[in-house]
C-alpha positions, 0 to 999 in steps of 0.5 A: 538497522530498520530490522535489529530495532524492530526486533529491540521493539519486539523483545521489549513487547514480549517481555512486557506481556510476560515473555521473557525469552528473547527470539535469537533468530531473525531474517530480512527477506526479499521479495522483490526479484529485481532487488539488489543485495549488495553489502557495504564496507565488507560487510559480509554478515549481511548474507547472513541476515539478508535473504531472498524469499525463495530462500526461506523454506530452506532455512526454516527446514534447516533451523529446525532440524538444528534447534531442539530447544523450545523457547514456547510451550504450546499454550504460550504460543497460543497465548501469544498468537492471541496477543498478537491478534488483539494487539494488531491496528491497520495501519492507515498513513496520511501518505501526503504527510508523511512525504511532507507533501500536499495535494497541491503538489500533485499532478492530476488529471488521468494518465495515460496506460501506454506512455504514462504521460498526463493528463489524457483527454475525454472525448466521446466517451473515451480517454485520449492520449494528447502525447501518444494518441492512445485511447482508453475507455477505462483509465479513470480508474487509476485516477480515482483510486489514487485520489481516494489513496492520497487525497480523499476517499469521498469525492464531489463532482466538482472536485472530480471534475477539477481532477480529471481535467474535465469541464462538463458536469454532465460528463463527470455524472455519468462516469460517476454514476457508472462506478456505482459509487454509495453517496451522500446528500441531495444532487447538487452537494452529493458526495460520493465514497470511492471506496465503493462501488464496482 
């Protein structure tokens, strides 16, 4: 259903930009290995449209050793492989709303590498798993990455502070200091980008 109506968009799209072929052919590919393509109510056409990625050079091979019509010049093509350049937007999701969430329903803290159980403990300049015992030097990494995905790619001290569960902001300087992130502001209303950095 996802793919006949991105499929319905593209046409409608091509036909607004003067194209008015229609793209006849189109595949679902799959790229995970571990999924599972498994038809509904007999629905054995599925097969048809539903491939595995490693199926895919097989089948371009064999379209075009089947088709001989052309549906684009050479010169729509390039106008359309512009059009379709110029057209692009990153997409950039606010991902807690789009799950109908937001950043209270999340757990916080650094998760443990080994068990991913949470939160870890700082302690002597290492992480230490509270239900596993392992230990980490590194594994605020994570932490800071999904913060920067799911709540905020700036961070203050004291927030990072309430999110890694630790209560030093001593210890919170020197971890943020050592990811080299670029900041704002004067040292006690610093805001650091957690997009940059090493």
């Amino acid at each position: 259903m996802q793919v006949n109506h991105q499929r319905f968009q593209f046409v409608n799209w091509l036909q607004q930009h003067k194209f008015n072929n229609k793209i006849p052919i189109y595949f679902v590919v799959i790229v995970n290995e571990n999924s599972k393509i498994e038809p509904r109510n007999n629905e054995d056409s599925i097969a048809d449209k539903v491939i595995r990625d490693t199926k895919l050079l097989d089948i371009v091979i064999s379209l075009h050793n089947n088709h001989n019509k052309a549906f684009f010049t050479k010169k729509e093509l390039q106008r359309l492989q512009n059009l379709l350049i110029d057209s692009h937007i990153l997409s950039d999701p606010e991902i807690l709303t789009l799950l109908n969430l937001n950043s209270e329903d999340l757990l916080t803290g650094v998760i443990c590498p080994e068990c991913t159980q949470l939160p870890m403990k700082r302690v002597h300049g290492k992480w230490i798993c509270l239900v596993c015992k392992a230990t980490s030097k590194n594994a605020h990494l994570q932490a800071l990455h999904d913060y920067a995905l799911l709540i905020n790619p700036t961070i203050t001290n004291k927030e990072l502070r309430k999110y890694l569960h630790i209560d030093s902001e001593a210890v919170v300087n020197y971890i943020l200091k050592a990811m080299n992130f670029d900041f704002t502001g004067n040292t006690k209303g610093r805001v650091y980008n957690l997009t940059s950095g090493t």
